[in-house]
C-alpha positions in Angstrom: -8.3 -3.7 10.9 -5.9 -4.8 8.7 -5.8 -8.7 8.3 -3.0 -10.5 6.3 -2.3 -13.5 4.6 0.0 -15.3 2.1 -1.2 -16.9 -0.7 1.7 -18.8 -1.9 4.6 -16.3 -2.5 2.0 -13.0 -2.2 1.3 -11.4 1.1 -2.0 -9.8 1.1 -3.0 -7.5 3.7 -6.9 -5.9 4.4 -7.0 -2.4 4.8 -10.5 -1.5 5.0 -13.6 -3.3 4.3 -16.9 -0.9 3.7 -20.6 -2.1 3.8 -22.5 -0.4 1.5 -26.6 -0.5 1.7 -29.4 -0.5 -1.1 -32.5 0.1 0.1 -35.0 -2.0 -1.7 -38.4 -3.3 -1.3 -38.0 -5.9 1.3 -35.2 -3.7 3.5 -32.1 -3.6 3.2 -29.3 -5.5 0.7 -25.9 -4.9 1.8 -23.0 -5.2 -0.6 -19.3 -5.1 0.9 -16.2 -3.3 -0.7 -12.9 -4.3 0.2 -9.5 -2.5 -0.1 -6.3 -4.8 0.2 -2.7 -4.1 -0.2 -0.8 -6.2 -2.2 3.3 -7.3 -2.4 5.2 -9.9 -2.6 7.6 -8.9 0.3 11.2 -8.6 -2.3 10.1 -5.2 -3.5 6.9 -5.1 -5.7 3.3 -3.8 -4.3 0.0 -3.0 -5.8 -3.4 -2.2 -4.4 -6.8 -3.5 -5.2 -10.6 -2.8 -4.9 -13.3 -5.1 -5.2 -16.8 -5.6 -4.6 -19.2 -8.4 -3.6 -22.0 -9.2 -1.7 -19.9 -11.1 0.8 -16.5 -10.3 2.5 -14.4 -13.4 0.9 -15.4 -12.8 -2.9 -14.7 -8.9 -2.2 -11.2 -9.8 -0.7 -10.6 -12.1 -3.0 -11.4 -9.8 -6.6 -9.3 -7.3 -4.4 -6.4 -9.6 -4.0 -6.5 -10.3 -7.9 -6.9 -6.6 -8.6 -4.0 -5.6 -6.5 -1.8 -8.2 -8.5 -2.5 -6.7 -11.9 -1.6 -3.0 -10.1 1.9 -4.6 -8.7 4.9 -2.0 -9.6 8.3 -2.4 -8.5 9.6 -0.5 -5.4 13.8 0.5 -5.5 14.7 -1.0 -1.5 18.1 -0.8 -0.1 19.6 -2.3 3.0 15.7 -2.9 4.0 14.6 0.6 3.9 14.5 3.0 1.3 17.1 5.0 -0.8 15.4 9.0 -0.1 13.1 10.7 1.6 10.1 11.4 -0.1 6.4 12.6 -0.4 2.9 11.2 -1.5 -0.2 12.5 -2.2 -3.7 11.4 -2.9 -6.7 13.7 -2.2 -6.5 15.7 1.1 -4.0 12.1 2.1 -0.7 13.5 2.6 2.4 11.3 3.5 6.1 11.6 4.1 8.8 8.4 4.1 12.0 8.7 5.6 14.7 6.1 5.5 15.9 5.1 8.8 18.8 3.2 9.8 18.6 -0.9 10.4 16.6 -1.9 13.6 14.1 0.8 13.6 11.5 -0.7 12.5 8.3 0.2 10.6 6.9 3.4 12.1 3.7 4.1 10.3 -0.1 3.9 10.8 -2.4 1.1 10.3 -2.5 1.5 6.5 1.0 3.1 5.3 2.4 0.1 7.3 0.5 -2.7 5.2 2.1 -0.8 2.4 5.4 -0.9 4.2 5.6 -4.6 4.9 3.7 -5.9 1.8 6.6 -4.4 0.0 9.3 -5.7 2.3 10.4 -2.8 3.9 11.9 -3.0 7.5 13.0 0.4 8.7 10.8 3.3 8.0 9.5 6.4 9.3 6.1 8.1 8.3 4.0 10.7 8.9 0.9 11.4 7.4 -1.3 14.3 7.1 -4.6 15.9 7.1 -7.1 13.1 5.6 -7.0 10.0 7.6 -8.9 8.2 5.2 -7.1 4.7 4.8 -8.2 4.1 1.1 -6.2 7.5 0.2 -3.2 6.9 3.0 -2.9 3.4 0.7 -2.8 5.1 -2.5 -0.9 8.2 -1.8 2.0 6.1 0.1 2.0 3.9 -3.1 2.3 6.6 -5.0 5.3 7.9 -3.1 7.2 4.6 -3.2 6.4 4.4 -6.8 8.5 8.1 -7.2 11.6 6.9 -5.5 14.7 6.5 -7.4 18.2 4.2 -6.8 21.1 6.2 -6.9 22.1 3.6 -10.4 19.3 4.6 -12.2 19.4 8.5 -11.3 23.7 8.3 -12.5 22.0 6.4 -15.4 19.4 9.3 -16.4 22.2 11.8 -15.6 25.2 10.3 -17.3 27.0 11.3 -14.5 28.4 9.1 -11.3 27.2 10.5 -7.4 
């Protein structure tokens, strides 16, 4: 499902797009709702919604959402400094670090996450909801809790 594209130094990636029906006098209008994963590949991702009633102007007011949302992601040696946890709704999702040449071992959408934000060598696992909307935000949300050992020695005041 998930489509990807670069628009100039931004990779976008589609997560999920959901058709939405209003039931009017004539049948049926359908609206679409796009979800779309944001980075620019060097360590910043975001996420963005939008809504239209085509697929292109939904990806597209996605794509700009998700670049106001970008946030900066600490990556070292292509994978990430600590294990840790996300959590979004009944979305549950660990990252591990893993050593060069692994790869990105994820799911459809902690994987757009993954590569959007330039990460090479990952592992994942996600539990109970496999709702791709929540895996997006609670993976997000776990990247955006990591720390570099600099800044945590900076916090401190001591040296690791």
């Amino acid at each position: 499902m998930a489509s990807n594209s670069t628009r100039g130094q931004v990779i976008d990636k589609v997560v999920k797009i959901k058709r939405c029906a209003a039931v009017v006098k004539g049948g049926r209008r359908f609206s679409f709702a796009a979800m779309v994963v944001v980075g620019d590949g060097k360590g910043k991702v975001g996420w963005g919604y939008g809504k239209a009633n085509e697929v292109p102007p939904s990806v597209d007011k996605a794509v700009k959402d998700g670049m106001h949302r970008m946030n900066e992601v600490p990556i070292v040696d292509g994978t990430i400094p600590h294990t840790v946890k996300g959590r979004h709704g009944a979305a549950k999702v660990i990252l591990v670090p893993a050593s060069p040449g692994t790869g990105v071992i994820a799911g459809a959408s902690v994987r757009a996450v993954c590569e959007a934000a330039g990460i090479r060598d990952i592992l994942t696992k996600s539990y109970g909801s496999n709702n791709p909307v929540n895996l997006v935000k609670a993976t997000i949300e776990a990247l955006l809790s990591l720390r570099a050992r600099q800044e945590i020695e900076r916090l401190r005041g001591v040296t690791l």
